[in-house]
C-alpha positions, 0 to 999 in steps of 0.5 A: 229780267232776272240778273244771272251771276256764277260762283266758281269755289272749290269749297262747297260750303263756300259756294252754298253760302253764297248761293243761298244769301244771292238767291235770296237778294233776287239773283240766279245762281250758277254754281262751279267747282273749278274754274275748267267747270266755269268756263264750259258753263260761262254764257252771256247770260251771266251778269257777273262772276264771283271767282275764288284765287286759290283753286287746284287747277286753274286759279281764279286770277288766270281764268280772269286773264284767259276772259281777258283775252277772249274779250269777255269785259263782264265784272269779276269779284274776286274771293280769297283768304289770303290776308296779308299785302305780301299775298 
């Protein structure tokens, strides 16, 4: 079966990047411009979220708390450009 995983950036490029180097290693990509986006498209299917920080709206950190709470356990891969200790 082939692993499922979703990328949710608010930056195209970003995600078009990283949907072209996954599908090329074998996976199914889902793409989603906002972490609201995400979370009407997220199944079970998915084996794994790749999930941006910084997004307007919702940030990745509290779609992660909310799957939390909903009891989803699945793993999560956050992405950010912060780069100091203090962020």
């Amino acid at each position: 079966m082939e692993e499922r995983i979703l990328v949710v950036d608010d930056e195209k490029d970003i995600c078009d990047i990283l949907q072209f180097n996954l599908e090329n290693e074998g996976y199914k990509v889902d793409l989603a411009n906002s972490a609201e986006e995400a979370l009407s498209i997220l199944t079970d299917r998915h084996d794994l979220i790749i999930l941006d920080v910084m997004m307007g709206g919702m940030s990745g950190f509290k779609m992660a708390e909310r799957l939390r709470k909903e009891g989803k356990s699945g793993p999560i891969i956050f992405l950010t450009a912060k780069n100091t200790e203090n962020d």
